[in-house]
C-alpha positions as CSV (number, residue, x, y, z in Angstrom):
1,X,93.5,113.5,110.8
2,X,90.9,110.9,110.1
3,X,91.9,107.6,110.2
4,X,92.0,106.6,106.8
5,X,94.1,109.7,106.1
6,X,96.0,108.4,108.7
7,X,96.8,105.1,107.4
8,X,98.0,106.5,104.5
9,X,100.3,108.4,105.8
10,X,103.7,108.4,103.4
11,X,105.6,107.1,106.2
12,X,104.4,103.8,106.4
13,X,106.2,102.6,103.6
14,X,109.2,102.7,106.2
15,X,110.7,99.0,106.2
16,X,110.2,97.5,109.7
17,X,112.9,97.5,112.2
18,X,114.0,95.3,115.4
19,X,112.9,97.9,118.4
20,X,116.1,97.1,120.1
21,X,119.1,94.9,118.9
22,X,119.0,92.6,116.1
23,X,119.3,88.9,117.1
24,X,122.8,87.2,117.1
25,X,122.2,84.9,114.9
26,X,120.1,86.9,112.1
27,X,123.5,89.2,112.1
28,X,124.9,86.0,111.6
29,X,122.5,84.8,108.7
30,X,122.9,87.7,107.0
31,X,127.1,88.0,107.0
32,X,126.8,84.4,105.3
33,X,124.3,85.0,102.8
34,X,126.1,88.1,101.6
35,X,128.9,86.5,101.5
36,X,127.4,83.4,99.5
37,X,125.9,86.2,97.6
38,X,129.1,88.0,96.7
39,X,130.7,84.3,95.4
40,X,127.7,82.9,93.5
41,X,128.6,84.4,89.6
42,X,132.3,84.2,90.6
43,X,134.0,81.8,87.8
44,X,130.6,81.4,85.8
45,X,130.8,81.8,81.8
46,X,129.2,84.9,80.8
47,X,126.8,83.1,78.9
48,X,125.5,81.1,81.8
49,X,125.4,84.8,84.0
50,X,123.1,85.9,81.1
51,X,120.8,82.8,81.4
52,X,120.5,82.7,85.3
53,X,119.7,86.5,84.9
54,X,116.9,85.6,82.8
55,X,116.0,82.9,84.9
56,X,115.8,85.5,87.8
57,X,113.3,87.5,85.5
58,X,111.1,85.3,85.1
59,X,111.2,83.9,88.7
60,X,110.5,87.8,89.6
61,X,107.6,88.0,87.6
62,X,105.9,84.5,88.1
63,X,106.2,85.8,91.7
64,X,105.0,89.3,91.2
65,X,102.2,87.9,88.9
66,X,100.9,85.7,91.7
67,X,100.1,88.7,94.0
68,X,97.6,90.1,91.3
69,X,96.5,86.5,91.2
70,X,97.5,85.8,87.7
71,X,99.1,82.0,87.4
72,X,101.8,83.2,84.4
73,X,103.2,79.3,84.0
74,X,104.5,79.5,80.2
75,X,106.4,83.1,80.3
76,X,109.7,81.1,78.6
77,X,106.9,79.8,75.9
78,X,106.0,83.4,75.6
79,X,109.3,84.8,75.4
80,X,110.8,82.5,72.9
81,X,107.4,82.9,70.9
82,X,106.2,79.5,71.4
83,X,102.8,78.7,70.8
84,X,101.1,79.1,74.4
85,X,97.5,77.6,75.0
86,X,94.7,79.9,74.3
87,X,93.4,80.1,77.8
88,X,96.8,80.9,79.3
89,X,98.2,83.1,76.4
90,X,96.7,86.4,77.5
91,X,98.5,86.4,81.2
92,X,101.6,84.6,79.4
93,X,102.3,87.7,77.1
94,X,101.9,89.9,79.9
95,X,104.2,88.0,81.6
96,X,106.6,88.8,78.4
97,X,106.4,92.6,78.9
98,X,107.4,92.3,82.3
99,X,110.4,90.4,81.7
100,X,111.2,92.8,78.1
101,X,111.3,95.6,80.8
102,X,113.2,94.1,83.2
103,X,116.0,93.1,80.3
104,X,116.0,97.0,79.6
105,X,116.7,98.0,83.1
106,X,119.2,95.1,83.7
107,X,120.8,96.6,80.1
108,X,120.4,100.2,81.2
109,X,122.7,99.2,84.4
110,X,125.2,97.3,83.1
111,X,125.8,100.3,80.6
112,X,126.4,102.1,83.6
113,X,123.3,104.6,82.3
114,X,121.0,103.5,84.8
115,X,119.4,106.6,87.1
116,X,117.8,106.3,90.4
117,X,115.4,103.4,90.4
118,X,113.5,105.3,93.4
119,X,113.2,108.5,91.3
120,X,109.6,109.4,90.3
121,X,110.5,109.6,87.0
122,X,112.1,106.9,86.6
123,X,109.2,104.7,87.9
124,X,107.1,106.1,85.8
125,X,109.3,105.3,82.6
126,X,108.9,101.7,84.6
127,X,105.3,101.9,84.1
128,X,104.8,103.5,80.5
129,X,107.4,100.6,79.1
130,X,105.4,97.8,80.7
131,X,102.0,99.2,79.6
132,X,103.5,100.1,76.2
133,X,104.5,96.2,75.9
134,X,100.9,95.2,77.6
135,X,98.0,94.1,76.0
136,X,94.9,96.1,76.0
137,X,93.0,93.9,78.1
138,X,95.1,94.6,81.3
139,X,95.4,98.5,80.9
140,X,92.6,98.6,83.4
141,X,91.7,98.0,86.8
142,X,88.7,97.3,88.8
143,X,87.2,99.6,91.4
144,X,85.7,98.5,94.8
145,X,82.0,98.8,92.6
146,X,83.1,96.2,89.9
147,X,84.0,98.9,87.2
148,X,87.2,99.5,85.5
149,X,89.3,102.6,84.9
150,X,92.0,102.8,82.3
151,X,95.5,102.7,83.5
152,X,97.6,105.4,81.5
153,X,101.2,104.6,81.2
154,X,103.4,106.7,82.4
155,X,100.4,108.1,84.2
156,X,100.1,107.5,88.8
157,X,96.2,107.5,89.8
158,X,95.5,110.8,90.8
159,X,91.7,111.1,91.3
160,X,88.6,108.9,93.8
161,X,88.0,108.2,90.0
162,X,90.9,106.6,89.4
163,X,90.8,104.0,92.9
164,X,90.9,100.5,92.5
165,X,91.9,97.1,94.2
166,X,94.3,94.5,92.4
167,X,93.5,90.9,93.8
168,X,93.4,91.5,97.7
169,X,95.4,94.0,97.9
170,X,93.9,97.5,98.7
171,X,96.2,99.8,97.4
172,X,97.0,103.7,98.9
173,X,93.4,106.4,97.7
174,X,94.9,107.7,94.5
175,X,95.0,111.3,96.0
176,X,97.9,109.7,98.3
177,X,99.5,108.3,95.2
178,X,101.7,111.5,94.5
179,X,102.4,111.9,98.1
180,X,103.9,108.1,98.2
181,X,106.2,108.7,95.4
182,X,107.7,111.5,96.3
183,X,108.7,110.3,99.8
184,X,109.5,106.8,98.2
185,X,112.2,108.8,95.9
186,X,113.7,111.6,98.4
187,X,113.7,108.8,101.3
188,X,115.0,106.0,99.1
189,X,117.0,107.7,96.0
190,X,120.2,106.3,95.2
191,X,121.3,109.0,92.5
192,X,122.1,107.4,89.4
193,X,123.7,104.0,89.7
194,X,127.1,104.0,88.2
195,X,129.4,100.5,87.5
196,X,132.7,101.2,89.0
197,X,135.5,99.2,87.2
198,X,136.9,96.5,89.4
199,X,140.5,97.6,87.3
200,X,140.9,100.8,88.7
């Protein structure tokens, strides 16, 4: 196996591990900060669950924006279909899809309807919502020589034609693409995610 191949070996999407124990007080940290977790919506209005859910959103994709190296400042302009400078407009509306897609997912489990969210098909739904919501201008991405290809939603890169880069990141040959998902969903799948009733 050549080394490249090698690299991209399904496997390495593995999370790391300690090699022995974990460290006392990591086990620690992490006992307190699910138990903060657990009490932080406890006695909250719905309403004000609903707007710090939104205000997750948008923290998630300001965050997730950065890494492609898009600066999406004015999402809650975008959202609430505010006026957004003409400069910054273009990355604020993609910021919007992001956040529309996250609101149906978020819906989607608090119906109780939501499926695995490690299944291959269900990332791909992921994918054809956001592009559906996306403007034209970022359904492409640009390969190592500077040119674009046309990202398909609903569609993973299968083809050398279809390799790209986003920002710095150098993402798996897209004839490993298929070979990623599926070991992302059998390793990872949840089955569909169900809302037990805290009643029964």
């Amino acid at each position: 196996m050549d080394r490249q191949k090698k690299i991209e070996t399904a496997a390495r999407i593995e999370p790391c591990f300690f090699q022995d124990t974990i460290p006392s007080i990591l086990a620690d940290l992490t006992v307190e900060l699910h138990r903060e977790a657990d009490n932080l919506g406890r006695g909250l209005h719905p309403e004000s669950v609903a707007e710090l859910a939104d205000l997750v959103r948008m923290m998630n994709c300001y965050c997730s924006n950065l890494f492609e190296g898009h600066n999406t400042k004015d999402i809650e302009k975008a959202l609430s279909g505010a006026e957004v400078e003409p400069e910054r407009g273009a990355l604020a509306l993609k910021a919007k899809a992001h956040v529309i897609v996250q609101r149906k997912i978020d819906a989607m489990h608090s119906k109780g309807d939501l499926p695995s969210p490690t299944s291959v098909e269900f990332i791909a739904w992921e994918h054809r919502m956001l592009y559906h919501e996306m403007l034209e201008e970022f359904r492409f991405i640009e390969r190592p020589d500077g040119s674009k290809v046309e990202i398909v939603p609903g569609e993973f890169r299968k083809t050398a034609n279809d390799d790209g880069v986003v920002s710095r990141h150098q993402p798996p040959s897209s004839d490993r693409v298929g070979a990623f998902m599926a070991y992302c969903s059998k390793r990872f799948g949840l089955g569909p995610i169900h809302i037990q009733d805290s009643q029964n």
